[in-house]
Structures are given as C-alpha cells and as structure tokens.
C-alpha positions as CSV (number, residue, x, y, z in Angstrom):
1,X,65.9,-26.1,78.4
2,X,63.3,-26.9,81.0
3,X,62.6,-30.8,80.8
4,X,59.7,-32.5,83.4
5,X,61.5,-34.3,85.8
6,X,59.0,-37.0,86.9
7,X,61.0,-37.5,90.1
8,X,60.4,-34.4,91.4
9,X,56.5,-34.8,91.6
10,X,54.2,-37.3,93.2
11,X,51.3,-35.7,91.5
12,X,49.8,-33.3,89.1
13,X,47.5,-30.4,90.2
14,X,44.2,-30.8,88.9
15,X,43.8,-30.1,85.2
16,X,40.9,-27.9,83.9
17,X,37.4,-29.7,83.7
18,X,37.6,-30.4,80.0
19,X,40.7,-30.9,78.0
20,X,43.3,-33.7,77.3
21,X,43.9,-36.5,79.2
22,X,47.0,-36.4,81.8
23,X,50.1,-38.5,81.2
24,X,50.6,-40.3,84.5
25,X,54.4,-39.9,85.7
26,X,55.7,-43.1,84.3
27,X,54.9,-42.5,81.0
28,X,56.2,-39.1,81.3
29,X,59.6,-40.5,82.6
30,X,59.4,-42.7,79.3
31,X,59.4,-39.6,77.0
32,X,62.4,-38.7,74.9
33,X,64.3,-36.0,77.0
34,X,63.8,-33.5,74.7
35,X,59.8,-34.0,74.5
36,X,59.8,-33.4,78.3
37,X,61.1,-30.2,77.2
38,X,58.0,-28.2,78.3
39,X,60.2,-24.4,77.7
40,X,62.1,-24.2,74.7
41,X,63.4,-21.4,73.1
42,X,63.0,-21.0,69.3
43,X,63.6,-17.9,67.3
44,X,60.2,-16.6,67.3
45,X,59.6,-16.8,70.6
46,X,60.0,-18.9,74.4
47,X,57.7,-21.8,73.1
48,X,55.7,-24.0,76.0
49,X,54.6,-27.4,75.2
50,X,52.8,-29.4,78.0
51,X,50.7,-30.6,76.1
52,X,51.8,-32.9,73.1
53,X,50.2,-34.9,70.1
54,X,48.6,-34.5,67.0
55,X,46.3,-36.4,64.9
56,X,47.1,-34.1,61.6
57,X,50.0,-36.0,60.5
58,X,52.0,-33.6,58.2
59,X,54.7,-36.1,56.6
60,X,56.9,-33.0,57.3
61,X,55.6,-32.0,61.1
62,X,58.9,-31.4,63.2
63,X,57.5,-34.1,65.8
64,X,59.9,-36.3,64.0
65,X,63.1,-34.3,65.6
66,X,62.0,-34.9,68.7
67,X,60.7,-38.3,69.3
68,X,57.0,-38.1,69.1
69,X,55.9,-38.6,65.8
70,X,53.6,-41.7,66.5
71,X,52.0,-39.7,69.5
72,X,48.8,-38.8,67.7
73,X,46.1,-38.3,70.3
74,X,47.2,-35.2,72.7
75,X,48.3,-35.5,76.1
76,X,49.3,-33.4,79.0
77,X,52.7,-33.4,80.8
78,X,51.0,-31.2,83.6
79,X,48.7,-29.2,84.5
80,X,48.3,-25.5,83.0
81,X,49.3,-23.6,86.1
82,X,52.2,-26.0,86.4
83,X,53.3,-24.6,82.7
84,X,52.4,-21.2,82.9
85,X,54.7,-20.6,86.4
86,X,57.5,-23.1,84.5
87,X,56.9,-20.4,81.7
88,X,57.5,-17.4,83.5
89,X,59.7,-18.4,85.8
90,X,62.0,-19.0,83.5
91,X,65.3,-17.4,83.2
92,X,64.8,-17.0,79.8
93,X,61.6,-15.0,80.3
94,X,61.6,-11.1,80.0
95,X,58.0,-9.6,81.0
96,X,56.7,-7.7,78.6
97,X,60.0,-8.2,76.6
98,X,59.8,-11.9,75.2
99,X,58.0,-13.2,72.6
100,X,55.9,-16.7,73.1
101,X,54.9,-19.5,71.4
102,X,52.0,-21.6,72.9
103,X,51.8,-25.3,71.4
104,X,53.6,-24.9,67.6
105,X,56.1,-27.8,68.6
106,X,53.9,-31.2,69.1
107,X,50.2,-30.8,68.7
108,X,47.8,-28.1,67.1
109,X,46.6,-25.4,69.9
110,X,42.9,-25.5,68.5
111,X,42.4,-29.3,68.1
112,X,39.3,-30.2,70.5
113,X,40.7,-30.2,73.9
114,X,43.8,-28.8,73.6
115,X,42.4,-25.5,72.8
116,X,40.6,-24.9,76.4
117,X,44.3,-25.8,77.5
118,X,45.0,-22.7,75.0
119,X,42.4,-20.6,76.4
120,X,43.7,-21.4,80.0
121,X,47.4,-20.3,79.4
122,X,46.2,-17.3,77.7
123,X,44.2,-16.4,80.4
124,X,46.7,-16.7,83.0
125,X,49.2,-14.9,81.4
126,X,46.8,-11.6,80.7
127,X,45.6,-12.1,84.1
128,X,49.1,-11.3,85.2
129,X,49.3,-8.0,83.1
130,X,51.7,-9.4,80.6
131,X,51.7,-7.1,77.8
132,X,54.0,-9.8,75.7
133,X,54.0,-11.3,72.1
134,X,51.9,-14.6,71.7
135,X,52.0,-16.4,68.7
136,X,49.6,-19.2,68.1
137,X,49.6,-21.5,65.1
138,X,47.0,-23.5,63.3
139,X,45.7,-25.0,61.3
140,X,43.0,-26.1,62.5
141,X,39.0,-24.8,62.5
142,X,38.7,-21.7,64.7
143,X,35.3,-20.7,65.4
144,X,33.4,-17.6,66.5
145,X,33.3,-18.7,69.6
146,X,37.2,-19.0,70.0
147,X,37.6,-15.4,68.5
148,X,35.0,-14.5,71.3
149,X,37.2,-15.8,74.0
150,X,40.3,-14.4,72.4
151,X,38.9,-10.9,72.2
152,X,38.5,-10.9,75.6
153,X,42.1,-10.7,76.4
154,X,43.1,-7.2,77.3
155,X,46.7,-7.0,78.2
156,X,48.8,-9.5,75.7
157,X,49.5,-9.0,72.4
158,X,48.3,-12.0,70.7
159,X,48.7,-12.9,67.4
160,X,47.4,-16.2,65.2
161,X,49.1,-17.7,62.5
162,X,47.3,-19.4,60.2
163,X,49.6,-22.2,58.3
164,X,48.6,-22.9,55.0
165,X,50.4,-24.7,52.2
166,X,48.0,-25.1,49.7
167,X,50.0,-29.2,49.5
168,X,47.2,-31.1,47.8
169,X,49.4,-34.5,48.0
170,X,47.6,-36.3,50.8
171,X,50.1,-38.6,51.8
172,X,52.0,-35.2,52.8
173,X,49.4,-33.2,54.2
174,X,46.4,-35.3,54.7
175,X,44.7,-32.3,56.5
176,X,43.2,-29.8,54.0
177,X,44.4,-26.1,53.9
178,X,41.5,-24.5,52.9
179,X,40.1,-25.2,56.4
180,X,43.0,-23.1,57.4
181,X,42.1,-20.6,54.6
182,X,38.3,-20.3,55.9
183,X,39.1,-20.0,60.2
184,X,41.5,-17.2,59.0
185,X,38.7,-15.5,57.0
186,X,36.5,-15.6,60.1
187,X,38.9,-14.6,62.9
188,X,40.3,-11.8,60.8
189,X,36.3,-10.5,59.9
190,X,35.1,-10.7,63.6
191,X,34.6,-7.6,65.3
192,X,35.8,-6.4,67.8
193,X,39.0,-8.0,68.6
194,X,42.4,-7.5,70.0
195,X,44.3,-9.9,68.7
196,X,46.0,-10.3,64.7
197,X,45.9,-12.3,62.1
198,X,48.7,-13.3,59.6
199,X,48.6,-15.6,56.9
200,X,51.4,-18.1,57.2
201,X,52.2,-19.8,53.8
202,X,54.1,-22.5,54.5
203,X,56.3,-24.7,53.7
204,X,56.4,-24.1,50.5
205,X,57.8,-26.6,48.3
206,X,59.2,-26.6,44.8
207,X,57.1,-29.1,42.4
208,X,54.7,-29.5,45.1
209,X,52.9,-26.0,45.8
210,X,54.6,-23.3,43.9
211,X,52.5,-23.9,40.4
212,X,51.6,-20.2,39.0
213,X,48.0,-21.3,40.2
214,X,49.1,-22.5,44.0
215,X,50.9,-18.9,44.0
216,X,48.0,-17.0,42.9
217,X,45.6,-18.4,45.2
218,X,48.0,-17.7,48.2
219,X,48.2,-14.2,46.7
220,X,44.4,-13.7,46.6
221,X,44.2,-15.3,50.5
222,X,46.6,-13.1,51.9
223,X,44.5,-10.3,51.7
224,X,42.2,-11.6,54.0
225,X,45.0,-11.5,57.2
226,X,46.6,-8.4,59.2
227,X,49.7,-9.5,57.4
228,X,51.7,-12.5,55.5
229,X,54.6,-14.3,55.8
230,X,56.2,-17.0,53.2
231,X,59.1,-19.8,54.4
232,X,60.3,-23.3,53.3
233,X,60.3,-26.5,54.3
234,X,62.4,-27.7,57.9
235,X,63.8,-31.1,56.1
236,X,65.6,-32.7,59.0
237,X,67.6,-36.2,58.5
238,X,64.4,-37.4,61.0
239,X,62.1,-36.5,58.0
240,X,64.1,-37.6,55.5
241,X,64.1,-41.0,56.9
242,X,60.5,-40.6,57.0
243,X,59.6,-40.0,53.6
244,X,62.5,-42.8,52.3
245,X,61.0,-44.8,54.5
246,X,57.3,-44.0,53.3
247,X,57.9,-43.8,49.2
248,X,56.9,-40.1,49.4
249,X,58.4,-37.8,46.4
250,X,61.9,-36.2,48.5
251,X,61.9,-32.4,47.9
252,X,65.5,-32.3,48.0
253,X,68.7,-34.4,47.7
254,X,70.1,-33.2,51.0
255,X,68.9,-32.0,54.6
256,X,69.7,-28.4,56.6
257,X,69.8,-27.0,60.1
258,X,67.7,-24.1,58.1
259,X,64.4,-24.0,56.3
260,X,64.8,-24.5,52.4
261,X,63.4,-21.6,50.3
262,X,65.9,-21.7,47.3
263,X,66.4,-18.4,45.3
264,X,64.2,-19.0,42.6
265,X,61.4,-19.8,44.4
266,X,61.8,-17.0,46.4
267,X,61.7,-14.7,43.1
268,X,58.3,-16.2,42.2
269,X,57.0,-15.7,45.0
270,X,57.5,-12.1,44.8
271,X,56.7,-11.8,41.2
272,X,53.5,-13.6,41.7
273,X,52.6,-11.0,44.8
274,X,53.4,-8.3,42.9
275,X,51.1,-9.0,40.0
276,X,48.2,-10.1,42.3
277,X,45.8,-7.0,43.8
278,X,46.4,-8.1,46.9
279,X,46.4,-5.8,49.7
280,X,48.4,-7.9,51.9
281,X,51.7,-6.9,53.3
282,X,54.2,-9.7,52.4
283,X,57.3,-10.5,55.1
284,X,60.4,-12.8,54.7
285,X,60.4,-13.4,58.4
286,X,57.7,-14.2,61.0
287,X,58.8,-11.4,63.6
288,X,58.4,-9.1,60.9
289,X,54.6,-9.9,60.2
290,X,53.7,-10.4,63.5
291,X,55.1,-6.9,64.6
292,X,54.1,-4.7,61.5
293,X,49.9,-6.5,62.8
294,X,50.9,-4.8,65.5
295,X,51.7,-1.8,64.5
296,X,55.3,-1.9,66.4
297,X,58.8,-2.5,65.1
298,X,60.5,-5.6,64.4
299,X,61.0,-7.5,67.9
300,X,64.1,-10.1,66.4
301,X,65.8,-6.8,64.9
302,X,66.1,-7.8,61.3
303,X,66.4,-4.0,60.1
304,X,70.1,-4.2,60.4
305,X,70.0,-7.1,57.5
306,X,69.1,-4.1,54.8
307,X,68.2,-6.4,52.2
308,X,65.5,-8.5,53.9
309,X,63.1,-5.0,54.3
310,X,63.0,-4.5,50.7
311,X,59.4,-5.7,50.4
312,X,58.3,-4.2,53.6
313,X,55.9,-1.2,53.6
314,X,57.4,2.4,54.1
315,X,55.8,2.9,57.7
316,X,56.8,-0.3,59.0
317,X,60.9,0.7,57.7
318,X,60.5,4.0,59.8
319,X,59.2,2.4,62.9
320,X,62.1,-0.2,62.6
321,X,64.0,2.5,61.8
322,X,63.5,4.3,65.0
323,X,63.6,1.5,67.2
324,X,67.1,0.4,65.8
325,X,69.5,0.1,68.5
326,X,73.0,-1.2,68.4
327,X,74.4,-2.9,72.1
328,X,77.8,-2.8,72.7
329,X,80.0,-6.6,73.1
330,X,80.3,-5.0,76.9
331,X,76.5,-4.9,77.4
332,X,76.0,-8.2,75.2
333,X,78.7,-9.7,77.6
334,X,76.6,-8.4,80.8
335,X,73.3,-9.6,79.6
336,X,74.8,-12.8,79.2
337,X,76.3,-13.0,82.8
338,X,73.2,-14.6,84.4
339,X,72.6,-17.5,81.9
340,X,75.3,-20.4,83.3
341,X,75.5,-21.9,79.2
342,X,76.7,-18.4,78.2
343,X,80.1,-18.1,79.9
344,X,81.6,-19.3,76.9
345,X,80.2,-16.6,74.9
346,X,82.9,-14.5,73.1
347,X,81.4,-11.1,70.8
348,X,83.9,-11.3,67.9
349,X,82.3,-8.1,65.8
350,X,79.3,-5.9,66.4
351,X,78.0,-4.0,63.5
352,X,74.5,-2.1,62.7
353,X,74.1,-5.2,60.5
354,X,74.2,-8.3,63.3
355,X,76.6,-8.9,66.2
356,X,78.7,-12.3,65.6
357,X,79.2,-14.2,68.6
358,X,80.8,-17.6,69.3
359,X,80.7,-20.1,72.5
360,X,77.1,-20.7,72.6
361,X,76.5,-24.5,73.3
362,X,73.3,-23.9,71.7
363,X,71.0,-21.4,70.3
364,X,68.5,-20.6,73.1
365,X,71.1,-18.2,75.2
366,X,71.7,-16.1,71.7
367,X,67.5,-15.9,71.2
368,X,67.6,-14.4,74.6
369,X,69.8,-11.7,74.0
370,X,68.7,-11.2,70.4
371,X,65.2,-10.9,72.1
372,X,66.1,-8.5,75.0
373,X,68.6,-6.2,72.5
374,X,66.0,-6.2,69.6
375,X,69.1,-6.4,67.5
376,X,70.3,-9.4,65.8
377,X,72.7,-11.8,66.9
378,X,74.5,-14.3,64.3
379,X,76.6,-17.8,65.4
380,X,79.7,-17.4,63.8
381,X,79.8,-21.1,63.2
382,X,76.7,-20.4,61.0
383,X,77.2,-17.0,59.0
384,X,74.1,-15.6,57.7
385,X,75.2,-15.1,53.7
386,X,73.8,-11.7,52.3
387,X,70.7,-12.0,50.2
388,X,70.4,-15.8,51.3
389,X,68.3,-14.4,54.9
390,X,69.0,-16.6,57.0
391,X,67.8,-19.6,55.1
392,X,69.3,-23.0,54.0
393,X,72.0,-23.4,51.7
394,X,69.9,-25.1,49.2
395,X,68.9,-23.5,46.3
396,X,71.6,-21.0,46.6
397,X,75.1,-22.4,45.6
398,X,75.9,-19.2,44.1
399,X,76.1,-17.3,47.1
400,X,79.3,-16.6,49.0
C-alpha cells in the first residue's frame, strides 16, 4: 500500500494548467488512511488514485469502503508526476509486466478535469516506453476529441471499459447508461486507434437489470466493443448500511468479500447471448476481455480454471493455451523474497489449475505474483469452488 504521507512534503509540484483543484496538505492528512492510498493493487491491475471524487453517485460505488463517499467534487492528492514516479516506482510494478488501473477507485477518469489528469498519466507513462496494460473505466461522455488524444499513444496497451448497467432505478444509478452505451459506440468507430474497447456490463443485479428486455439490449450493445465482459454487484457491509440507511430495495439478504453473480443469473445471461446475433465475444472475467482486444493471452492466467473458458472463442483458448506456464512453490517462494508482507507466505499445492498459498496479510503480494507468473494464485483461506469462478457465495448454496 502506498498512502500520502503529508509529513513528508511542504508542497506539491505544480499541477497541469487545467484540471482539479489540489488538496492542500491538511486536508490530505485528514483523509481516511486508506483514501491516501494513491497505489493499490486490485486484481485487474496496480490501480493509481491521486485524484479522488465523484459527482455520479452510484448508491453501489465502492467509495463507501473507503471513506469518501460524500467527496463528490474531484480533488488531487498531488500532482501527476508525483503519481506517475509513486506508480512506477513501486515494488509492485513490473515494466512491461503489470497491468494498471488509472482512476476506477474514487472518481470517473473522463469527468471534466479529471480526464486532462488522465491524459497526463497516460502520457507519461508511453513517454517512458512502457508497453503495459492500462485499463480505464467510465462511464462517462468520451468524445472524439479524447479518442484523438488516446490514439496518439504508441507504446502502451490501453484499453477502455465502458460500464454499463442498463439500472433505470435512479435513486441507484442516477447517471444514465446509455451515455455510456453512445461514448462506447464512438470510441470503438473512430479510426485510427491503438487503443480497445470492451463493453463492461455491470453490476448486474437480479430484479433490477436482468429482465429478458435489459438482457437483450446488453446483447445487441456488445457488439459495438472489441470485446465484453459481465459481473455482479460488490455489496460491502459499507453499502449495505447505505441503502438501509437510504430505503433503497436491498439486492440481497447478506454481504461478500466477492462480487454477487448467483448461478441462475449467470445461465441467463448466457442464454440470452447466445440467442442474440451479436458478434461480441462474451468473458466471465475482465483480464480475459481485455487480453483477447488485444489479441494476447490471458494476463491473470485463468486458463488453468478449465471451466471459466467455455464461452471463450477457439483462438483466444490456443493463445492461452500456449502461454500457459506452471511456476514451481521454489520460484513462487523466490519471487516473493523481495516483498517484506510475503515472508509469511507458505505454497501448500501447485497445480496446472491454481497454486494455493497461505500467509498473505493481504491480497496485493498474491496479485503480484499471480501478475508476474501469469498463472493463478488462490488464498487458501478463500477457496475458489469449481463452477462458482471466483464469485460470491450467493446464489450458489449448492456448490461444494
């Protein structure tokens, strides 16, 4: 973890002629610790955060977890420079090798101002001849002139995800998905680029946008994207409080560590792709889209979990295939000697499915290794059941 420590500065360096306005260091020091978290690792990639707030107000936006859900206009921690050196000078950082995540924890990377913050990180980190995954999220308006600036970008492989949920309930999602829906038709149309599109449908929600029609519609959008993805629905006790709290219709009886995409749903989902015409190729996990837009294999190493690639597309199994590699506990052991948190780590069982590993304090050091191995890596303490992949409990009470 990589929190701002607002003793350590007496100033910022000078933030870009437009963008947000700077925190000053007091009211930085007043953050929750983890929102002064500017690196964080999550499983799709090393995710930066300087810059934090979001006028969107998802009822479900993961800015509950950490303490910032009543920051709504966007503010920076520090400057870009600041971030991108924090970023790469991090120990979990692999050139070339580790996927990133630019803003998809506390504001919306294309709302006015943040996105020349965007542009700016972007820039740096092609400048350096960082060939790396970049996933950006919105679901906000992207313009022609965005995909202009993105085009230009020569060396990283940058991919946007365009969240859409379809949620008509505006006491949930008070910002409409079919702006999402038309930025993604336009990015994904202009010509030339270098960067890809995916279609992220999410969260979906049982009784609130899984009606044959809501499916359909997602169906006929995917198309439109380099790939798509479907998940479910982060409902931490912090959101659950929130809605309580609010009167808003609760999805679910209970909460999870995991996103919620019960069985069920997951089987209409599929049904309701596979009698669409859409073109799209449809992913359980967000790696998976991401790499198959890229034409490259599967950068989390889901192939070992044979049952998630069922729906994948026969060229994208072969290159997977061929990149499947299986470390050994000794060079899982090794890889983990430079990271202080890992010297608890113990590999109980490696297997082409997943190695399962215990004494982790968290689950940043084990996204590190499953990052640098390509080959996934399973907490003991929180088994991955077969068929369930990877998801919540939830919705699948029959599984064992």
């Amino acid at each position: 973890m990589s929190p701002v420590d607002p003793t350590t500065k007496t100033e910022h360096a000078r933030l870009p002629r437009r963008g947000v306005p700077l925190l000053p260091i007091e009211a930085v020091s007043a953050l929750p610790t983890r929102a002064r978290e500017v690196v964080e690792y999550r499983k799709s990639g090393l995710s930066l955060n300087h810059v934090q707030g979001c006028p969107l107000d998802c009822a479900y936006c993961i800015r509950h977890t950490y303490g910032l859900w009543d920051s709504r206009q966007p503010r920076a921690l520090m400057s870009d420079t600041e971030a991108v050196d924090e970023l790469v000078g991090h120990r979990y950082f692999q050139a070339h090798v580790t996927p990133v995540q630019i803003f998809n924890r506390a504001t919306d990377p294309f709302l006015p101002g943040v996105k020349e913050h965007l542009f700016a990180c972007l820039e740096d980190l092609d400048g350096r001849g960082l060939t790396n995954h970049v996933l950006v999220i919105t679901r906000f308006q992207v313009t022609e002139s965005d995909c202009q600036v993105l085009s230009a970008l020569q060396n990283l492989k940058v991919t946007l995800l365009f969240t859409y949920s379809g949620i008509e309930d505006k006491r949930i999602e008070p910002f409409p998905s079919e702006v999402s829906a038309t930025s993604m038709k336009l990015a994904s149309g202009y010509r030339p680029r270098t960067y890809r599109t995916v279609f992220y449908w999410r969260p979906l929600v049982p009784g609130l946008n899984d009606s044959p029609e809501h499916l359909a519609r997602a169906a006929d959008l995917a198309k439109f994207a380099d790939a798509a993805v479907f998940t479910g629905l982060f409902y931490r006790a912090e959101i659950a409080d929130y809605y309580k709290a609010n009167g808003l219709p609760e999805p679910y009886q209970g909460t999870a560590r995991r996103k919620i995409v019960p069985e069920t749903l997951e089987q209409r989902v599929l049904r309701a792709f596979a009698r669409s015409d859409s073109s799209a190729a449809l992913f359980r996990k967000t790696s998976c889209a991401v790499s198959y837009a890229h034409g490259l294999p599967d950068y989390n190493g889901h192939f070992g979990i044979r049952e998630l690639c069922d729906i994948c597309p026969v060229r994208q199994l072969q290159l997977c295939a061929g990149a499947h590699q299986v470390p050994t506990a000794i060079q899982l052991q090794e890889a983990a000697k430079p990271l202080p948190e890992a010297a608890g780590l113990k590999v109980l069982s490696v297997t082409e499915r997943a190695a399962q590993v215990e004494g982790l304090p968290s689950e940043q050091p084990r996204y590190f290794l499953q990052h640098k191995f390509a080959f996934q890596i399973h907490d003991a303490g929180h088994p991955h059941l077969q068929h369930q992949h990877g998801r919540a409990d939830i919705g699948w009470e029959n599984n064992s």
